[in-house]
C-alpha positions in Angstrom: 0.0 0.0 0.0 3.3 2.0 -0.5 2.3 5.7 -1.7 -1.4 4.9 -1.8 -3.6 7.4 -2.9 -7.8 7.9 -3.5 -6.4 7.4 -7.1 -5.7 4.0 -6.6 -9.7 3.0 -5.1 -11.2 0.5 -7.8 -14.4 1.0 -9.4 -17.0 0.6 -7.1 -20.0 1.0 -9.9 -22.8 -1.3 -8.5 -21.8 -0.7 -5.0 -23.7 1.5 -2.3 -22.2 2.9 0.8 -23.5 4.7 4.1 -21.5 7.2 5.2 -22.2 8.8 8.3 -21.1 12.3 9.8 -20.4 12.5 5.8 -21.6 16.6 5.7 -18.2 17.6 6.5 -14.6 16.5 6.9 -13.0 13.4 6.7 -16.6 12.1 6.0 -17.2 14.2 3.1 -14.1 13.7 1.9 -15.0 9.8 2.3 -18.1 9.9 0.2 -17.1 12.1 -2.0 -14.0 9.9 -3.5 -16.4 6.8 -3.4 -19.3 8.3 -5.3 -16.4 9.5 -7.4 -15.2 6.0 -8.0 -19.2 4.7 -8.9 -20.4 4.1 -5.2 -24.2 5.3 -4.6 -23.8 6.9 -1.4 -26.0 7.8 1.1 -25.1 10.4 3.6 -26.2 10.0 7.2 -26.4 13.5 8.9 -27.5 15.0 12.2 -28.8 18.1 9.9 -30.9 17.5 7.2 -29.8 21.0 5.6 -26.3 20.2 6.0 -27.0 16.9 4.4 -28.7 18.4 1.3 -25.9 21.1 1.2 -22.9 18.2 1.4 -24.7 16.1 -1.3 -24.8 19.1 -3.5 -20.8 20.0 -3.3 -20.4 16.3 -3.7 -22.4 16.5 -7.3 -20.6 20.1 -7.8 -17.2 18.1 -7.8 -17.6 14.7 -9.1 -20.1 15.0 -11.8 -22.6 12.1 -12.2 -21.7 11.6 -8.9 -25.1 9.3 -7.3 -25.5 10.4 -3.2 -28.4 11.1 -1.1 -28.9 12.5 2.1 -30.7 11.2 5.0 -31.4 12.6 8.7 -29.3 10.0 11.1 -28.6 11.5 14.9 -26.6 8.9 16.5 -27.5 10.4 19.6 -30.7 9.4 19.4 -31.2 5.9 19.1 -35.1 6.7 17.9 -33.0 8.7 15.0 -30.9 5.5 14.4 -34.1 3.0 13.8 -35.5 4.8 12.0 -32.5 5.6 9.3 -31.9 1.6 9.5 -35.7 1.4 8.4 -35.6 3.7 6.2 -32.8 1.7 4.2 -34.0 -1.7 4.8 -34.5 -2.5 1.4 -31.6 -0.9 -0.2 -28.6 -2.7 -1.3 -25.5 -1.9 0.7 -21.5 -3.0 0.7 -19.9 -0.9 2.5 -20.6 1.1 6.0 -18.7 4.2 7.3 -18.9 4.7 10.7 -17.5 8.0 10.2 -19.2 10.6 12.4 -18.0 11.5 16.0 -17.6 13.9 18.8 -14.3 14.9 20.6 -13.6 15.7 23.9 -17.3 17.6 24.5 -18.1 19.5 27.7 -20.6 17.3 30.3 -23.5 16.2 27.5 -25.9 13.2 27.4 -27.9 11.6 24.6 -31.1 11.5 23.7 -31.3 8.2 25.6 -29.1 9.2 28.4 -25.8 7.8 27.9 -22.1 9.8 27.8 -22.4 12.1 24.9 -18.8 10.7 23.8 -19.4 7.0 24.5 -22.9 7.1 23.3 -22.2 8.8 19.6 -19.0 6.9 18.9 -19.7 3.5 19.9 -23.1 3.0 21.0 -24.6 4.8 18.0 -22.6 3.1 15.5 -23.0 -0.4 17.2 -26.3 -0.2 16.9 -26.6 0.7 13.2 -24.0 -1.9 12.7 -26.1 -4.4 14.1 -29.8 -3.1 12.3 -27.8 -2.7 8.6 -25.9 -6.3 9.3 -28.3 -8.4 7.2 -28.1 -6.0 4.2 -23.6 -6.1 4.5 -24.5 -9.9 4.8 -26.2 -10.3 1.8 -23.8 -7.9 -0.4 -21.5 -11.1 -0.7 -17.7 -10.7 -1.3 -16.0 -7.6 -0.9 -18.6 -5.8 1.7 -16.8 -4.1 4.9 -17.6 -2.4 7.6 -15.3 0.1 8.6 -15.0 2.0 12.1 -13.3 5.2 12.4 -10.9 5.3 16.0 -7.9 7.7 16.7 -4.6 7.2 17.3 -5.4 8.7 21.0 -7.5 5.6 22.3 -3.9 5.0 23.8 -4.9 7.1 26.2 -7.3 5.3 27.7 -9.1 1.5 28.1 -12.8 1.0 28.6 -14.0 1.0 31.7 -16.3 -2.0 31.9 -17.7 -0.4 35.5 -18.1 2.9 34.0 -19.0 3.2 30.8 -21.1 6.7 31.0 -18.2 7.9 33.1 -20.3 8.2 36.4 -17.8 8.5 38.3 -15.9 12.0 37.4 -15.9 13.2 33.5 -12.8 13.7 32.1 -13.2 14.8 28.6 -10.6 13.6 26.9 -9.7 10.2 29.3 -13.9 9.8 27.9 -12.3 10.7 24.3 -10.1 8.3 24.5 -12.4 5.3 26.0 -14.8 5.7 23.4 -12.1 5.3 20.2 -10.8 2.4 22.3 -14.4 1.5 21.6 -14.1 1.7 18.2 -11.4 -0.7 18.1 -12.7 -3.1 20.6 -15.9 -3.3 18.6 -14.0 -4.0 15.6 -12.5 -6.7 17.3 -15.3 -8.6 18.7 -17.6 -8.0 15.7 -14.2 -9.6 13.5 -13.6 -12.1 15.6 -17.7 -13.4 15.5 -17.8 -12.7 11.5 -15.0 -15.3 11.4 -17.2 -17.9 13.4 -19.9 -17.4 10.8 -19.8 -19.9 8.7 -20.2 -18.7 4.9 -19.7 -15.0 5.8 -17.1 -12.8 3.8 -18.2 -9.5 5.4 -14.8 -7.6 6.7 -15.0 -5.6 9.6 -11.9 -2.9 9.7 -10.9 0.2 11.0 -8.7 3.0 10.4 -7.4 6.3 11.8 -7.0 9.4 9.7 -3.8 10.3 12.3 -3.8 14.6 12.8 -6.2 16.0 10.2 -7.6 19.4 10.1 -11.7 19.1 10.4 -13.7 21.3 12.7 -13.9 18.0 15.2 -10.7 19.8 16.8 -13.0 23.0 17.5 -16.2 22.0 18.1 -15.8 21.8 22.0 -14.2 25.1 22.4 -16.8 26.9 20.0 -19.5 25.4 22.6 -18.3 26.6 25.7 -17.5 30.0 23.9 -13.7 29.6 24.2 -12.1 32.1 21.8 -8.9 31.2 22.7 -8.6 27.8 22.6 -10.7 27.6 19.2 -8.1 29.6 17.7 -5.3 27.2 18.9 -7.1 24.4 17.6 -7.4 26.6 14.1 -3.0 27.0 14.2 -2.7 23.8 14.3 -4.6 22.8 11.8 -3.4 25.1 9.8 0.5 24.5 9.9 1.0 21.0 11.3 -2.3 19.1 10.2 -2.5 17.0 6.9 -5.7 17.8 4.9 -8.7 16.5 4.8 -8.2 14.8 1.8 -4.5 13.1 3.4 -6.3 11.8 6.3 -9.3 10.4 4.7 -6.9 7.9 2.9 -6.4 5.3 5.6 -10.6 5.1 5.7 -10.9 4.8 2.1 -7.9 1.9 2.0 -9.9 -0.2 4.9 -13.0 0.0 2.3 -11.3 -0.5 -1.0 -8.2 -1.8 -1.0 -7.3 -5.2 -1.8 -5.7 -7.0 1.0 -7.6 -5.7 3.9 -8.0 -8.8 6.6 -10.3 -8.8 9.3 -9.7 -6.8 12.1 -6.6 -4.4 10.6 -6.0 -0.8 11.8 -4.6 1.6 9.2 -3.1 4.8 9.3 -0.3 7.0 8.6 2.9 6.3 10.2 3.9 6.9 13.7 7.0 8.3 12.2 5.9 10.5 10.0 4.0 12.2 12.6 0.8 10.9 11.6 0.9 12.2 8.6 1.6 10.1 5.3 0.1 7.3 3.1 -1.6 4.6 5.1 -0.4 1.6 6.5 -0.9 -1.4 9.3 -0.8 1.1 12.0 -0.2 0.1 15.8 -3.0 -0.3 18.6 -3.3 -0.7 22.1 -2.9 -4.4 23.6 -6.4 -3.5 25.3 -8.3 -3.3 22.3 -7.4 -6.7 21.3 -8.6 -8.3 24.5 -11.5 -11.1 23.3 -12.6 -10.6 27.0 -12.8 -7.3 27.2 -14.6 -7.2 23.6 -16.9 -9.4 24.8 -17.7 -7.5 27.8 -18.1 -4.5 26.1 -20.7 -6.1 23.0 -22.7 -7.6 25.9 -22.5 -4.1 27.5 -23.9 -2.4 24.1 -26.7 -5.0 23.7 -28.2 -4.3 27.2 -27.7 -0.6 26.1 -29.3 -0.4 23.1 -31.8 -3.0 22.8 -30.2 -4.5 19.2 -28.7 -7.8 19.1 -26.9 -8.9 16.1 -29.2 -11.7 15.2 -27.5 -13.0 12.1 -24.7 -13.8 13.8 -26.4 -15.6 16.9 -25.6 -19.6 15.7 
């Protein structure tokens, strides 16, 4: 995957793709290249109007380009079934678990749960598990692919704390819920390969420091000038662009030797910045214990259970 770029994704004409968080970013970015490539994309937003507006640009700059917008809060789990209903019929290969929140002031979901936790796992684990018969039925070649950081090194799941009850730190909560990511990966990898007959791949991927307005999100809510401008500086003179940092999501979906369970990125070395590769992950999120812990955890949760998968 040496020097790997969004040049090198292979057709995808026949193929459809959620993307979610996909009005801005490295989700835009995402769906943009695959609708590019001959994807049909649908684009799960939080705001309808920001939906529409993304779907537009996306037209605007790959012409012929098929996408679609569709309302998709992932924290509301009302919001979820609904998008999963809405799409129960359509054909789908690939799904982008894409959207998230970073290191948020105090906030709950709709259903109550850590604002953090609750958008970047539980949301996604629940789609996951309502789209799972359509990836099933794709055949060769559909994915799943789960968007972590490199910062869930900075903290495990806590199995006895999940919503963080007992003192919210926002970025040790940060960090719990992209190990998350990677633990779901993990366990939903790990009971793929126990199906027999199923060639679904569940991957993730990191896009390592990337300028989006996920850096600035929190500061803008709390009002902090200051710090929003930081975040701004370094995006601007030591971030890679979008467009760099979207690569290691679009070489979990497309490329060609993806295995169950890998982690791409850009290289440690390089800063996290560069052309993905096999990147390194906490021993924590590779725990089958802890990954089954945590799936039982986000069953009881959220009320799905992956029923094709249940022997």
């Amino acid at each position: 995957m040496k020097g790997w770029t969004a040049s090198d994704i292979p057709d995808q004409t026949g193929r459809t793709a959620v993307v979610t968080g996909a009005n801005s970013g490295l989700g835009f970015v995402t769906a943009r290249e695959l609708a590019r490539h001959g994807a049909r994309v649908v684009l799960g937003c939080r705001s309808e109007k920001r939906g529409a507006g993304a779907a537009e640009r996306i037209r605007a700059q790959a012409p012929g380009a098929r996408v679609e917008a569709a309302p998709l809060d992932l924290a509301d789990l009302t919001s979820v079934l609904a998008f999963a209903a809405e799409h129960k019929g359509d054909r789908l290969d690939l799904l982008i678990n894409n959207a998230g929140v970073m290191a948020l002031p105090h906030r709950r979901t709709a259903d109550g749960f850590e604002m953090q936790f609750g958008v970047n796992h539980l949301g996604h684990f629940a789609l996951t598990g309502l789209l799972l018969p359509k990836l099933l039925e794709a055949g060769p070649g559909a994915r799943v692919v789960t968007v972590s950081s490199f910062m869930h090194m900075l903290g495990t799941v806590d199995p006895r704390d999940l919503n963080m009850e007992r003192g919210y730190r926002r970025w040790v909560a940060y960090a719990r819920s992209k190990s998350a990511n990677l633990l779901f990966t993990h366990e939903l990898a790990h009971r793929l390969r126990a199906a027999a007959g199923v060639r679904l791949v569940a991957a993730a991927a990191h896009p390592g420091y990337a300028a989006t307005n996920l850096m600035s999100a929190a500061p803008k809510m709390e009002g902090h000038r200051g710090k929003e401008r930081f975040m701004e500086i370094g995006n601007r003179y030591f971030a890679q662009t979008p467009e760099q940092g979207t690569l290691p999501v679009l070489y979990a979906a497309t490329g060609p030797d993806v295995r169950q369970d890998d982690f791409f990125g850009p290289p440690l070395q390089g800063l996290l910045r560069g052309s993905p590769i096999r990147s390194a992950r906490a021993k924590w999120t590779l725990s089958d214990t802890a990954g089954r812990g945590l799936w039982a955890a986000s069953e009881r949760l959220t009320g799905v259970r992956y029923e094709a998968l249940v022997s």
